[in-house]
Every structure is written in C-alpha cells, then in structure tokens.
C-alpha positions as CSV (number, residue, x, y, z in Angstrom):
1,X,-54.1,39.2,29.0
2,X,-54.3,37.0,26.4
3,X,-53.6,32.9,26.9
4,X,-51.2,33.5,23.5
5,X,-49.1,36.4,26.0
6,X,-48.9,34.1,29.0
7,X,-47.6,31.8,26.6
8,X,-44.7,33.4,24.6
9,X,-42.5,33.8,27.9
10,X,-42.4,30.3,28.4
11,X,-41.6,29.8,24.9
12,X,-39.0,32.0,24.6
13,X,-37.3,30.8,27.8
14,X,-37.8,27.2,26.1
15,X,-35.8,27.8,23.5
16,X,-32.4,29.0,24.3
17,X,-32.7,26.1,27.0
18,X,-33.1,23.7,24.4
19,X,-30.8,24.6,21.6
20,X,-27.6,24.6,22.8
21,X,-27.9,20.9,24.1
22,X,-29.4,20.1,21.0
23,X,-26.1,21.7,18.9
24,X,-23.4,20.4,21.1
25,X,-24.8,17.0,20.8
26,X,-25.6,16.9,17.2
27,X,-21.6,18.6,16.3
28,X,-20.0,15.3,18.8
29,X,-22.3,13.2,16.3
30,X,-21.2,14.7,13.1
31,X,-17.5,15.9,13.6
32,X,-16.9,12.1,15.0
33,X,-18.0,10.4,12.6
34,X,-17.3,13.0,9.8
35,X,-14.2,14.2,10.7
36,X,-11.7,13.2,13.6
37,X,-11.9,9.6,12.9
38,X,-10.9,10.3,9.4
39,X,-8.5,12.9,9.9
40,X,-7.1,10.1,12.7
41,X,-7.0,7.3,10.2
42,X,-5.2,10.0,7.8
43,X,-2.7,10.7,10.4
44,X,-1.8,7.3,11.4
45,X,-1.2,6.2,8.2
46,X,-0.4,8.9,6.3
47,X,2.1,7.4,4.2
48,X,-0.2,5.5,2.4
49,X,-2.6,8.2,0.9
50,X,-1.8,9.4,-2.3
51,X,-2.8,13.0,-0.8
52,X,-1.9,15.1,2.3
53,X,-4.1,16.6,4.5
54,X,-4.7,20.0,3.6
55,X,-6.3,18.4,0.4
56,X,-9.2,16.3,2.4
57,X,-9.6,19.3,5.2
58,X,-12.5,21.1,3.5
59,X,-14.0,18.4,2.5
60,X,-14.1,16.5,6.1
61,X,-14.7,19.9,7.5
62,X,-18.2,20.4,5.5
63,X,-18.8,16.6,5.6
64,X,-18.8,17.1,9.5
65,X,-21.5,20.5,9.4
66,X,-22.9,18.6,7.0
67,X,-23.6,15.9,9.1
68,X,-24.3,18.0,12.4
69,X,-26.9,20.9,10.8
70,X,-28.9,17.4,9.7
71,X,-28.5,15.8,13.0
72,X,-29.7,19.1,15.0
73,X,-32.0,20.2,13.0
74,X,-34.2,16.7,13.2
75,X,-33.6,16.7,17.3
76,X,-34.7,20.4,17.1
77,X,-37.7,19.1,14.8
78,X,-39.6,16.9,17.1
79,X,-40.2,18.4,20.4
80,X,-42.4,15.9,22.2
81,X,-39.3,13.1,21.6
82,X,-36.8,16.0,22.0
83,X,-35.5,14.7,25.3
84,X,-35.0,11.1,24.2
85,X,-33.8,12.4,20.6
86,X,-31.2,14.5,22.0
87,X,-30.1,11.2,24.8
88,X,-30.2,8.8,21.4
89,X,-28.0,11.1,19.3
90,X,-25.3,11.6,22.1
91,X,-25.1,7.6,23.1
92,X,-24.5,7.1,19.3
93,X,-22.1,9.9,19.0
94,X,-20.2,8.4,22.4
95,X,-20.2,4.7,21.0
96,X,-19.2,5.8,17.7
97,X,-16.0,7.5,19.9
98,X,-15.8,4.3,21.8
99,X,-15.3,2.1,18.8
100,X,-13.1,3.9,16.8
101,X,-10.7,4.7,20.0
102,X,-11.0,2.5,23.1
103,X,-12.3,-0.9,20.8
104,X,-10.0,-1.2,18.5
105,X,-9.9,-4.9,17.5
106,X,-7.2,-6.1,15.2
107,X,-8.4,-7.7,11.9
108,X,-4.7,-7.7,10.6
109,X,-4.5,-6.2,7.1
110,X,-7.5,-4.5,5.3
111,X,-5.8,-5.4,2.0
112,X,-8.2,-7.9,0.2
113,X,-7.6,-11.1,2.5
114,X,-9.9,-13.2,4.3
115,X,-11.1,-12.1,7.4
116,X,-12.0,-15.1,9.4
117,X,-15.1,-13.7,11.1
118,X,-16.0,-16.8,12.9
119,X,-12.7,-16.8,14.6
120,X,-14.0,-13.0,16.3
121,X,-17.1,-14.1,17.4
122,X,-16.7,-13.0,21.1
123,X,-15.7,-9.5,19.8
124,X,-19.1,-9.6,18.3
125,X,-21.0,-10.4,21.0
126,X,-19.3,-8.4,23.3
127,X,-19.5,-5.0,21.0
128,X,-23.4,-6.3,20.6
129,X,-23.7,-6.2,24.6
130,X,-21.6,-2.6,25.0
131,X,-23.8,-1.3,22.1
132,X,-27.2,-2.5,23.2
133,X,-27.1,-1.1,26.6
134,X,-25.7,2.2,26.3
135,X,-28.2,2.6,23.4
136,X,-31.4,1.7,25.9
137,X,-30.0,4.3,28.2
138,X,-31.7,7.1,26.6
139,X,-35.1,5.5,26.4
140,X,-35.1,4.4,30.0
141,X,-32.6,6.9,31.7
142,X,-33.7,9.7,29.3
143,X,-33.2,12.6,31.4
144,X,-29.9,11.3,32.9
145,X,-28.3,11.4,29.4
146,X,-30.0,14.2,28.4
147,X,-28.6,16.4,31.3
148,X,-25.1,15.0,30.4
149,X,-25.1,15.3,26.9
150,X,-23.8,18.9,26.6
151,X,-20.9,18.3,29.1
152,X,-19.8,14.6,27.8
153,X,-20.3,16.0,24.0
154,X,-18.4,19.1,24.8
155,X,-15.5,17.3,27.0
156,X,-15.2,14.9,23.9
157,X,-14.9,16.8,21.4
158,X,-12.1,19.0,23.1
159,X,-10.3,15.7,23.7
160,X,-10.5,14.7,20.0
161,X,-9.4,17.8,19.2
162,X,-6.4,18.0,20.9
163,X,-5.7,14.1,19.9
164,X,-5.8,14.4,16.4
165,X,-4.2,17.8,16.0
166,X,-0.9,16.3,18.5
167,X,-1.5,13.3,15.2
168,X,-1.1,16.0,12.5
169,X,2.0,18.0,14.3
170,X,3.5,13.8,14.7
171,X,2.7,12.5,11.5
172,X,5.6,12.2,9.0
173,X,5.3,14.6,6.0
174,X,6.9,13.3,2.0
175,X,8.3,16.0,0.3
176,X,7.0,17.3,-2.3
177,X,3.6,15.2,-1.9
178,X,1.6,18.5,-1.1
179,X,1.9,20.2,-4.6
180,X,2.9,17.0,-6.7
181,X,1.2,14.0,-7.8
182,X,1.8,11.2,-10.7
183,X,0.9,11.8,-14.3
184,X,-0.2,8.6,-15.4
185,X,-0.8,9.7,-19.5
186,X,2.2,8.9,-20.6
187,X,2.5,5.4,-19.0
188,X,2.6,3.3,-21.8
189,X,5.3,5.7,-23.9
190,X,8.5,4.5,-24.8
191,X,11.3,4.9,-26.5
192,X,11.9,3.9,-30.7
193,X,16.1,4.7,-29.8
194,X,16.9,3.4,-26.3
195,X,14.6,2.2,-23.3
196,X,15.6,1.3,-19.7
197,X,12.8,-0.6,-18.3
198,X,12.6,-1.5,-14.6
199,X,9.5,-3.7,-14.1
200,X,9.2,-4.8,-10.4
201,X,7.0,-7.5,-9.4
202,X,5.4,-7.1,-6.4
203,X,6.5,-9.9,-3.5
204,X,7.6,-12.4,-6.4
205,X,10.1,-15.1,-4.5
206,X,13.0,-16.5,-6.3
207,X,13.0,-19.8,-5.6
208,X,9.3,-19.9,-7.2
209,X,10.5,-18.9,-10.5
210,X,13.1,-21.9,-10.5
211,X,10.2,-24.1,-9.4
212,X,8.2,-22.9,-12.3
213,X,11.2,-23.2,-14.5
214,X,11.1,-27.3,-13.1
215,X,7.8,-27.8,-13.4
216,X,7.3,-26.5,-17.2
217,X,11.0,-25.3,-19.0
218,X,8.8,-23.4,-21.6
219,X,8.5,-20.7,-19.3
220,X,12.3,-19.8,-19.4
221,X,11.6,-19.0,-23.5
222,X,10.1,-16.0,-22.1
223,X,13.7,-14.8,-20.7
224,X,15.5,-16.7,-23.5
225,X,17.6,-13.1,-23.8
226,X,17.7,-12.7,-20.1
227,X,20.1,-13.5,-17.2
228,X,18.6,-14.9,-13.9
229,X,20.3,-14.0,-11.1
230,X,19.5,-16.8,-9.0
231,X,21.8,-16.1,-5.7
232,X,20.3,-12.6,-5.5
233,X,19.9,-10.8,-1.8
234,X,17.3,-8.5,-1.5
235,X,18.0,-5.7,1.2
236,X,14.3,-5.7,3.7
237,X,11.8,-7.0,5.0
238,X,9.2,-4.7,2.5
239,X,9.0,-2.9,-0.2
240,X,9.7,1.1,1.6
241,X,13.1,0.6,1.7
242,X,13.5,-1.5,-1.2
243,X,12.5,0.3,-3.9
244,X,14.7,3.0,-3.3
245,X,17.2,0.4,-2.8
246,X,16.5,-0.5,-6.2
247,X,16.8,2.8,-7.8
248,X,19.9,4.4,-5.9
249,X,21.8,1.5,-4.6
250,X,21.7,2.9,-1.4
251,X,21.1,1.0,1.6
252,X,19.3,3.2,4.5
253,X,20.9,2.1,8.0
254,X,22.1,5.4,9.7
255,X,19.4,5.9,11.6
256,X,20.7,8.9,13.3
257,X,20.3,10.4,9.3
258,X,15.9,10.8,9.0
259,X,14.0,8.7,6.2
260,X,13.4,12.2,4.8
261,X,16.9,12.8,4.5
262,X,17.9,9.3,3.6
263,X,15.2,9.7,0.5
264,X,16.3,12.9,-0.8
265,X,19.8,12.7,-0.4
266,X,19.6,9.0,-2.1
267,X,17.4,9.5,-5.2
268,X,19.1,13.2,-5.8
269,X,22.8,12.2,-6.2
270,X,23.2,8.9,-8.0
271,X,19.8,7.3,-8.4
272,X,18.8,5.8,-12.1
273,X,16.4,8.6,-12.5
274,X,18.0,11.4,-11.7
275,X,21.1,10.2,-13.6
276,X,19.2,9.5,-16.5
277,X,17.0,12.7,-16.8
278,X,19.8,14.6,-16.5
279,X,21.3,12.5,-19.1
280,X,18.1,13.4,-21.8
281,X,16.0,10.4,-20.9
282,X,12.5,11.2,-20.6
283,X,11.5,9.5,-17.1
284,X,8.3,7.7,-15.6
285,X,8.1,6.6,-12.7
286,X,5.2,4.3,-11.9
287,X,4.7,3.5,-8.8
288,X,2.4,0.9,-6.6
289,X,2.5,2.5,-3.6
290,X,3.6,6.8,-3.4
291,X,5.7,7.1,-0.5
292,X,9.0,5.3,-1.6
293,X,9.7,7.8,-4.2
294,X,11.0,11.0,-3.6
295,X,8.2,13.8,-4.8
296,X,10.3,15.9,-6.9
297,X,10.5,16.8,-10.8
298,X,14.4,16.4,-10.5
299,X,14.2,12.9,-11.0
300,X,10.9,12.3,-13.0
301,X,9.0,13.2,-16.2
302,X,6.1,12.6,-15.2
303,X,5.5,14.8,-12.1
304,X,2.4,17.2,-12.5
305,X,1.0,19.5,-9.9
306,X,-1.8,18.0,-7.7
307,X,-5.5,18.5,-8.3
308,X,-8.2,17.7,-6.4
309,X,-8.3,14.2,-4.4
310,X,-10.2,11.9,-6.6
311,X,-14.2,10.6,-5.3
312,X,-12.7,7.3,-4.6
313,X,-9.8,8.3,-2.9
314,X,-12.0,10.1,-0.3
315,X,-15.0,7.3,-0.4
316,X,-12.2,4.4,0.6
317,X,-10.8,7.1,3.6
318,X,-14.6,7.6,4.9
319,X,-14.6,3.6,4.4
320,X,-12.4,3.0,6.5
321,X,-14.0,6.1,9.4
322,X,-16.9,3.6,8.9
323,X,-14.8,0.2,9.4
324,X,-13.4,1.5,12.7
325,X,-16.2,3.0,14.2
326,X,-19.0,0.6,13.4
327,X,-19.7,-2.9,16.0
328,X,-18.4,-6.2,14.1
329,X,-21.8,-7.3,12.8
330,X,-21.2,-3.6,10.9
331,X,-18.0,-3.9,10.1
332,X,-18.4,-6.8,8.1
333,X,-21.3,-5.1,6.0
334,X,-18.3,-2.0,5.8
335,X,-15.6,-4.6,4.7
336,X,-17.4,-7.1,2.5
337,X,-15.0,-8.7,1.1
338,X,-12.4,-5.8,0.5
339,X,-15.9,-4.9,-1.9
340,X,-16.1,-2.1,0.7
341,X,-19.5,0.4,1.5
342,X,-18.9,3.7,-0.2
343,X,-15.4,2.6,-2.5
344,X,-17.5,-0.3,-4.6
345,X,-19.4,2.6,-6.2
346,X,-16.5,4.3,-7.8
347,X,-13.9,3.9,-10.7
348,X,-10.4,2.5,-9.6
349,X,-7.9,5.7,-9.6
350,X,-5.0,3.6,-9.9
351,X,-5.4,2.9,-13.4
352,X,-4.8,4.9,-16.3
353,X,-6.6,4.9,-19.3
354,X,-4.8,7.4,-21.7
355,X,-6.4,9.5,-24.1
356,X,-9.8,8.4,-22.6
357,X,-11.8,11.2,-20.9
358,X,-14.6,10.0,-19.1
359,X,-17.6,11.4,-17.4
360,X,-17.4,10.5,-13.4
361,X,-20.0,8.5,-13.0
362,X,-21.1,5.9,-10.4
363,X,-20.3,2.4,-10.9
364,X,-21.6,-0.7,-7.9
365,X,-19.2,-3.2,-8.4
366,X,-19.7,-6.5,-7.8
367,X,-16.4,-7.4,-6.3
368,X,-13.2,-5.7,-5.3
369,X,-10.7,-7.1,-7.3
370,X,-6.7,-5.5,-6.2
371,X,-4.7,-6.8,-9.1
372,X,-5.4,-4.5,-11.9
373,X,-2.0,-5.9,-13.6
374,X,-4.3,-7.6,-16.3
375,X,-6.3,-4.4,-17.1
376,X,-2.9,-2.3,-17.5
377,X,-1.2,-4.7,-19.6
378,X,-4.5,-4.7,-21.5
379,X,-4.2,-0.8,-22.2
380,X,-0.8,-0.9,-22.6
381,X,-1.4,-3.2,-25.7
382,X,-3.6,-1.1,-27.0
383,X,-2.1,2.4,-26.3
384,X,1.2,2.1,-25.9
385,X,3.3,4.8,-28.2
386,X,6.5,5.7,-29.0
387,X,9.1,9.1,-29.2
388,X,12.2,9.4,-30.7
389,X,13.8,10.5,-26.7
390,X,15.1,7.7,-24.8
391,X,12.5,7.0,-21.7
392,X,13.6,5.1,-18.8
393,X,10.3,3.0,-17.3
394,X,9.7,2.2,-13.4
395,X,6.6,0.3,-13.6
396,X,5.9,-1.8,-10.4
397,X,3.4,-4.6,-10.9
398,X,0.9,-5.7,-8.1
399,X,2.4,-9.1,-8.7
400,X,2.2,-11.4,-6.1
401,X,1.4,-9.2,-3.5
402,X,-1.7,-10.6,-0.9
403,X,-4.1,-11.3,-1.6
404,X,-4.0,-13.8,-3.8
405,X,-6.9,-13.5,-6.6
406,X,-5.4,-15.3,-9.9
407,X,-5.2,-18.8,-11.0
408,X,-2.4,-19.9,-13.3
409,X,-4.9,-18.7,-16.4
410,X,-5.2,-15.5,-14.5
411,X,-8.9,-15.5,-14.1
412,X,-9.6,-14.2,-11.1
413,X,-10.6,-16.2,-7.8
414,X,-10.2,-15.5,-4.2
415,X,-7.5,-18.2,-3.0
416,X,-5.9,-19.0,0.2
417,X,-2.6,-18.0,0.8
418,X,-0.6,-21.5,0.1
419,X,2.6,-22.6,-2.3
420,X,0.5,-24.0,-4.8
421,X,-1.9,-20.7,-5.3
422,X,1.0,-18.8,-5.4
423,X,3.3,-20.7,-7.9
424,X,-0.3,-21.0,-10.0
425,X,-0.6,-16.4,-9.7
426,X,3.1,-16.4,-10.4
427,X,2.5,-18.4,-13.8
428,X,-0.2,-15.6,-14.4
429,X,2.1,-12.9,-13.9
430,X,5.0,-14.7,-16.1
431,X,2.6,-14.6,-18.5
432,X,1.6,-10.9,-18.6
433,X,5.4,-10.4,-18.5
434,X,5.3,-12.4,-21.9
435,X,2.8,-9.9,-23.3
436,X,4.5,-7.4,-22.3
437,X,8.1,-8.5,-23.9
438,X,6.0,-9.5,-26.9
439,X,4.5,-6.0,-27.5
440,X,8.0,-4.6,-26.9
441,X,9.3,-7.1,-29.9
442,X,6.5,-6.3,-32.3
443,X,7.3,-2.5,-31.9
444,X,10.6,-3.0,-32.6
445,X,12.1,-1.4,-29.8
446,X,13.0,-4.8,-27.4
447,X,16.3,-5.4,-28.9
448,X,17.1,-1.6,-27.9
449,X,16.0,-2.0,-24.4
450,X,17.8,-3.2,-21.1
451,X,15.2,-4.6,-19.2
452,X,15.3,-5.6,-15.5
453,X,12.5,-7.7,-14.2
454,X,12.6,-8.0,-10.0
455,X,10.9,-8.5,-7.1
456,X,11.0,-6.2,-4.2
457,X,11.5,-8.8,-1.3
458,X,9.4,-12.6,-1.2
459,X,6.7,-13.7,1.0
460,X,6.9,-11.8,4.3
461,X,3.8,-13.1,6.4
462,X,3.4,-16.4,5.2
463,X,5.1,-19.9,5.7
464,X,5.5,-20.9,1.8
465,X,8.4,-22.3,2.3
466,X,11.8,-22.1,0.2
467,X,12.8,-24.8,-2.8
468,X,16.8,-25.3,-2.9
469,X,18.9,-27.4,-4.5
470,X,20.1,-29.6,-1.4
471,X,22.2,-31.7,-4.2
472,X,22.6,-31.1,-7.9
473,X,19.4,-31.9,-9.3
474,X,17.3,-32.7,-6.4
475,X,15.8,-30.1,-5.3
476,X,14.0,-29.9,-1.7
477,X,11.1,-27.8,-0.4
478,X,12.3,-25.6,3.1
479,X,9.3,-24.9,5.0
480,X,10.6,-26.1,8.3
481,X,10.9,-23.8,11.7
482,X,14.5,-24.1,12.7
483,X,15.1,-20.9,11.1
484,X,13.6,-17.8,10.5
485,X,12.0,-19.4,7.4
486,X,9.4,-16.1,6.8
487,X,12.6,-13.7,7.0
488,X,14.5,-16.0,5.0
489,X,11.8,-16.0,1.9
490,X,11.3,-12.1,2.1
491,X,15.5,-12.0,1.2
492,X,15.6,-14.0,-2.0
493,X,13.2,-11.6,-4.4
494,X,13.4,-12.5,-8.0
495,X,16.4,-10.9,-10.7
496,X,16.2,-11.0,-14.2
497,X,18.4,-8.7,-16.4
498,X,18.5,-8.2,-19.7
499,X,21.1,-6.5,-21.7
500,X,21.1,-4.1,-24.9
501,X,21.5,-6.2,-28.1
502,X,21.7,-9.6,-27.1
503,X,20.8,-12.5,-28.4
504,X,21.2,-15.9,-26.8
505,X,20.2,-19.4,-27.3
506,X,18.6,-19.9,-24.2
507,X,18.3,-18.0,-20.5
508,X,21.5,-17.9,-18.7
509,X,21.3,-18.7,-14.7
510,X,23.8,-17.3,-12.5
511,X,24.6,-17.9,-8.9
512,X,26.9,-15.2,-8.0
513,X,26.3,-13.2,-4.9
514,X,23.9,-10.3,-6.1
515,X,22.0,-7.6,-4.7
516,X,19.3,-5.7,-4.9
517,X,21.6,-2.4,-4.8
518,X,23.5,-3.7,-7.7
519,X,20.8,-2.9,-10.5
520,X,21.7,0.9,-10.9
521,X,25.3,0.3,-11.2
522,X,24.7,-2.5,-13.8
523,X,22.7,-0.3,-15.8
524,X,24.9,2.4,-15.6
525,X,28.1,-0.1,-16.7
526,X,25.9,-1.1,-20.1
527,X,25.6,2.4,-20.7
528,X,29.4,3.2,-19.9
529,X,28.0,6.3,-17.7
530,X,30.6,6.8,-14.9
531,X,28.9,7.8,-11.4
532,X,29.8,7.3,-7.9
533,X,27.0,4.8,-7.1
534,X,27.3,2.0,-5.1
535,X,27.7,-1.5,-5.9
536,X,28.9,-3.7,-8.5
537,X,28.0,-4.5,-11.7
538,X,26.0,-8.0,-11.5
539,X,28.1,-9.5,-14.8
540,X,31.2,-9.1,-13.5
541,X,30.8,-11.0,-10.2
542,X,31.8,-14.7,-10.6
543,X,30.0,-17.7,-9.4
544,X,33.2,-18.5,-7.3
545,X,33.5,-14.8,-5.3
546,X,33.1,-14.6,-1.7
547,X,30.5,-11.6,-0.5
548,X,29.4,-11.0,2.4
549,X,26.3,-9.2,1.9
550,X,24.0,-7.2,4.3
551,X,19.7,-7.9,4.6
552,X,17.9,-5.5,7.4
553,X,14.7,-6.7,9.8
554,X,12.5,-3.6,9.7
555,X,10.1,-3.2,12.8
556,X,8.2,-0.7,14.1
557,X,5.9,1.4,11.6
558,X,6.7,4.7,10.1
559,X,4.7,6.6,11.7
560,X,5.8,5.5,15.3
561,X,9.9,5.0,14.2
562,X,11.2,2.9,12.2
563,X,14.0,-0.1,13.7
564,X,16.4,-1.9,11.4
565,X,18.3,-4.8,12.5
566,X,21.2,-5.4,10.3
567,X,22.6,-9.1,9.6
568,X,24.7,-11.0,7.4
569,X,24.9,-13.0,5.3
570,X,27.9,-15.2,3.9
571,X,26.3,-18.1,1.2
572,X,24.1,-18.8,-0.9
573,X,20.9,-16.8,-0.4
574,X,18.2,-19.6,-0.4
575,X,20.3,-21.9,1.7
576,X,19.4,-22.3,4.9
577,X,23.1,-22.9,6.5
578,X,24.2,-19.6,6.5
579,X,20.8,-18.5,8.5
580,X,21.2,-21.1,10.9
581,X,24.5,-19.9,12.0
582,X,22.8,-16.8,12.4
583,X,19.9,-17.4,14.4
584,X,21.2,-20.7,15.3
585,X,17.4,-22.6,16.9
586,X,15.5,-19.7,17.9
587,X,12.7,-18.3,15.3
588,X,12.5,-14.9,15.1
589,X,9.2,-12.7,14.7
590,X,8.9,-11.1,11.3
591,X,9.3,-7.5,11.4
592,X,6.7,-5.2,9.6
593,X,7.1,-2.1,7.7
C-alpha cells in the first residue's frame, strides 16, 4: 500500500480529535470577551444605557462568532504549536473570566475623574503576578492545559450562561424604553406666544450662587427678573428621584408601591408635561440621563420610535467589557483619562446638531471632554427657531456635575474637585445661562416665558462645605464634621423662578421654606390651571411660615433595591442647627443612588 494510504487514517483520526478542543476553547475566548461581560455590564447597570438589550443582542452575538471563528481558525492553522496555541487561548479566555468576575477592583466612578493610579499599585502588581503565571502554564505545562481546556472552557461557559441570563430575568426594565427614544431635532424650538422653560443645572449648590453673588453682584443682573429662592429643600440624595420630583411634585417614599409604578403613576396624572400637552403645549423633554423620565408619548413631543443603537453607544459598552476584564497596567491604557480605547474614535451622541446630516465617520479625539453645555448653547444660538404653539422646555444642563473640567472663563481644564474650582465652573455655567436668557430676549420671546432655573440636589461626594449667614452680613464657610455636612450640601440645590411679564429693578431673594416639589404647582398657579398636584405655590409662602419639610437618604442601587431614609427638616435649609438636632455628633455615610 501506498505510504499516502497508511497515512490518511491517522489523519482522519487526527482531526476530529483536534477540533472540538480547538472550538470550545476559542467560543470561552470570544463569547467572554465579546459577549457575557458586556451583556453583564448591561445588566448591572441597565438604567444607564440609552438602549435595552434586545437592541445590542445581535450585535454582541456576532461580535462573539466573530471573535471565536478568528480565534479557532488560527489555533486550527498552526499545527506544530497547536497544543500550546490551544493551552495559550484557554489561560487568556480563563483570566479574561477572572478579571472581569472574581477581580473586580473598585476605581469608584468611571465618570471623567481622576483615578489615582499610584494609590492601586498593589492591585497592579498583584494582577501582574496572577497574570504572568497562569499565562506561562501553557508553555511549560502545555499538555496539562491542553487536556483541560475543553472541560474548564465548557464548565465556564455554562456558568456564564446561566449568570447573566438570572442578570437579564433581575434587571429592572423602563417602560417604554424598548420601542422609544429622544428626538433631539427640535431641541432648540420654542415658542413666539408662551414658553415654560425648566432648565436644571446639574449638582449646582445654593449656597455657591449666594457666594458668587458676594464675590461679584454683577452676576445677579443676569436674574435681574428673577426670584431666588434661597431657603429651598431639595428632596434626595441624586438626581433619579429628583427630577421627577421636579416635574410631578411627587415625592416617591412608599416603597411597598415599585419605582415603575411610582414613575408612571407620577408623570401620568399631574406632572408639568402631561398637563401641558394635554393643554396644546408642544413638549420637549431633554434629558441628561434617560431613566428618570417616564418613556411614553403621553407626556412628550418629542418621543420617536427607536432605531438602531448608535457606533458610540456600543464602542463605550465594549469599553467598558475591556475596562473590567483587562489587568490594571491595561486598564489604564482602556480608561485614559475618561479618553477611553474604542469611544475616543467616535462623535458624541449626546449632542444634537439640527438640520445637520452628517456622514459617520471616525474621529480620534484628543481628549474626552463630559460637559458639552458649551457646544449646545453654541447651536442653540445658532439654530434655535420658533412656532406659533406654546412649547414647554426640560433641558437639563451637565452643570456642575463631576468631573470638574471648566475654569471661570469656561475653557476647559481637568481640575480637582475643591470650592474654589467649583465656584470658578459655576461662574462658567452662570454665564452660558446668560447666553441663553440673552438669545431668549433678542427673539423676543423672554418676556413671554416663565423660566425656572434649578439644581437637582448639591455636592453629594465631596466635602465643599456650605456658606451661611451665621449673622446678618457675615457670612461663614461650614465645612466642618459634626454633621452630615456631604448630606446637608446635596439638600440645598439651587431655585430661580421667573415669572410671565415681569419686570423688576433688581433680583428678588427669598427665604421662605421651598421645595423642590413646589415648581409644578407654581407654574400651574401663573397659568391659573387648576390640578390636583401637590405643593404650594413658592410666592405665596412667607419668609415668616413654619414648614416642616421632608429630604430622603437614598442607598442601595437600582438595580439591587433601592432604600430611602426619610428625615426632617424644621429651619432654614443651609443651617446647620436643624441637622444637628437630627443627627446630633455622629456623621453619617452618604447614600448613593
């Protein structure tokens, strides 16, 4: 017989031997990194994706063949290293696991701030020393790893499996967010009749503005026409329950009732947008984050049917896959500087540029810069138009939310997080505010406008401190720790109103007992609608009226359960009396959201 017919047995014995090794190991490689860490990021923290899941499935789904067909087919490739190939792929695909599930360091928020590198060092190391020896194991214990790579790949991808799919069943759903998404063309319309404008600034603190107001008066010719509601309350510790607090007046404590219920329920009975569409206003709602609004085209304008998740969208997801799954040294490369790997190379989808239909196109970008508050008011200068329909405007601002990245000119710099950088971005952002008013005026419509301007809680995570008048004029900075001084400054957020038609000489400051749940109830007085919300309207308290008025601690996550602690509070807001007979000594821990 020929040497080529002793051969082909052997061969053909070979191969069936080798491939299904090869193929188990290759789909652990590519459906970890290309699919269950995703799809586990996703469900963790799904409330802060503009998309759901059924959206990014297909794409994760060929992303992880993708990934797997190139994987096998280069272990299949070279069969003298086959063994070691094979060993290689499944100690990456196993530390890849590793990191992303059993080391999960805390960085604290991926948000733009600092991460202090230096201060992880022996996370470094010690992700260098678990990397570098179960990466030598192939090449020295080749046929160790090799027999367990089809078991261990196998056994780990059925746990993943059943990990992320008991994630998806868990994870909270929005209603509405499936088929629904924001139309963001007709952001800068408004109205030539009537406009109610709600423009929230993003963690802006009350007691700054006062500062600002001491340190240079000229600022308070900005809200010559404007009331500022100095003794205002806001109602949490962050801005998921607050907005809707905001726009329906109604607190959410019940926690027996669901968020989804509370949200629905709220926003559909007598919320400012639902009340005014149904009242002929044409709506926008502008959100900067998507879950504290309620998904539904009963109480907006500008609700359109979802398309396809946009390229960045996706790139900052897999980002993030990359973040958690990667040693430190990697990370860092991942993170640089919130500049991030894959997200750098693509437009921001959070701002709109109306009328402008541009080609996709990639775009390495030489830093990440958060605040794109600049750029909209920019476009809204130059695009904004009007109807004869009255529109009522949520627009929430970036603001002062961290990281800091403007100086009082509002260039941008990367600052620590201190009073002075923060009272310098909040000049910044009084100044957009300007522009903004000041396109409003030259249009002609400002005079016809109630316009609130407020934060959605202050500072939650850093000690800035709180300025109060201890005595008339003299004023004292509050940055001590006899009191929960970080839950304190997330309860004073900033309140400016503005009526229809008013003229006045100069801004008007207030220290009645206000709240944040007061806003649609005022607007609704100006108007003379009659509804059933809750509240009070904020001009007819008096300085002199006693209120006792409620502020919640939020723990816990959404995604895990939410817990609200409920407190109260009899004084003036910034004071820090009626917090001390509170909490009395003892510091409390700030809840998250």
């Amino acid at each position: 017989m020929p040497a080529s017919d002793l051969s082909a047995p052997a061969q053909s014995i070979a191969m069936p031997r080798r491939w299904p090794r090869a193929l188990a190991t290759a789909a652990f490689f590519g459906f970890t990194i290309g699919f269950f860490t995703p799809s586990n990021i996703f469900f963790s923290n799904s409330y802060d994706f503009p998309f759901v899941f059924s959206a990014i499935f297909p794409k994760l789904l060929a992303l992880a063949f993708f990934l797997s067909a190139i994987v096998f087919l280069v272990s299949m490739r070279f069969k003298k290293w086959h063994e070691k190939l094979v060993g290689l792929i499944f100690s990456l695909g196993f530390l890849l696991w590793l990191q992303g599930n059993i080391l999960l360091w805390d960085y604290g928020p991926l948000d733009g701030r600092f991460i202090l590198w230096p201060k992880y060092r022996s996370r470094g190391w010690l992700d260098i020393l678990i990397w570098l020896l179960i990466l030598l194991l192939p090449l020295f214990r080749s046929r160790f790893v090799f027999r367990l790579a089809r078991l261990g790949s196998l056994a780990l991808l059925c746990v993943q499996m059943i990990y992320v799919g008991t994630l998806g069943l868990q994870s909270p759903k929005i209603q509405g967010k499936s088929k629904l998404t924001f139309d963001m063309r007709e952001k800068y319309v408004f109205s030539k009749k009537k406009n109610v404008i709600v423009l929230v600034l993003d963690t802006f603190q009350s007691d700054a503005f006062q500062e600002i107001m001491n340190q240079e008066p000229n600022y308070g010719k900005i809200f010559r026409d404007f009331t500022y509601f100095r003794n205002n309350l806001g109602g949490y510790t962050g801005t998921f329950f607050s907005v809707p607090l905001i726009l329906t007046g109604q607190y959410y404590w019940d926690q027996s009732q669901s968020i989804k219920e509370y949200t629905k329920k709220a926003y559909l009975s007598c919320s400012l947008p639902y009340i005014l569409k149904n009242s002929g206003f044409h709506v926008g709602l502008y959100p900067l984050q998507f879950p504290d609004i309620l998904f539904s085209k009963e109480i907006a304008s500008n609700f359109v049917s979802k398309k396809a998740v946009k390229s960045a969208e996706m790139a900052f997801l897999l980002d993030l896959a990359l973040f958690r799954q990667l040693p430190q040294f990697l990370k860092k490369k991942v993170y640089n500087n919130q500049k991030w790997f894959l997200c750098r190379y693509f437009d921001d989808p959070h701002v709109s540029r109306p009328g402008k239909k541009r080609k996709p196109r990639l775009r390495k970008k030489t830093y990440m810069d958060l605040n794109k508050d600049q750029e909209n008011i920019e476009l809204f200068e130059a695009s904004m138009t009007l109807i004869g329909r009255p529109v009522f405007k949520y627009w929430h601002w970036r603001g002062l939310h961290p990281p800091l990245a403007r100086k009082e000119n509002c260039e941008y710099a990367r600052l620590e997080f201190t009073r002075f950088n923060y009272i310098g971005q909040a000049k910044c952002v009084l100044r957009l505010v300007d522009r903004f008013l000041a396109k409003l005026k030259e249009a002609e419509i400002y005079d016809n406008s109630m316009i609130v301007v407020v934060g959605d809680h202050g500072v939650r995570m850093e000690n800035i401190g709180i300025l109060y008048e201890k005595k008339p004029d003299c004023w004292q900075l509050d940055n001590g720790s006899d009191t929960p001084i970080i839950i304190r400054q997330a309860a004073i957020p900033l309140l400016l109103v503005k009526k229809f038609a008013i003229v006045q000489a100069e801004m008007k400051v207030s220290d009645s007992p206000a709240v944040l749940a007061d806003i649609p109830r005022t607007v609704f007085a100006e108007m003379g609608i009659q509804t059933a919300v809750p509240g009070v309207s904020l001009f007819s308290l008096a300085e002199s009226q006693r209120r006792i008025r409620p502020f919640y601690l939020v723990s816990g996550s959404l995604q895990s359960g939410v817990r609200l602690k409920k407190i109260l509070i009899d004084g003036f807001s910034w004071r820090p009396e009626p917090w001390r007979a509170l909490f009395g000594e003892s510091n409390l821990d700030m809840a998250e959201d």
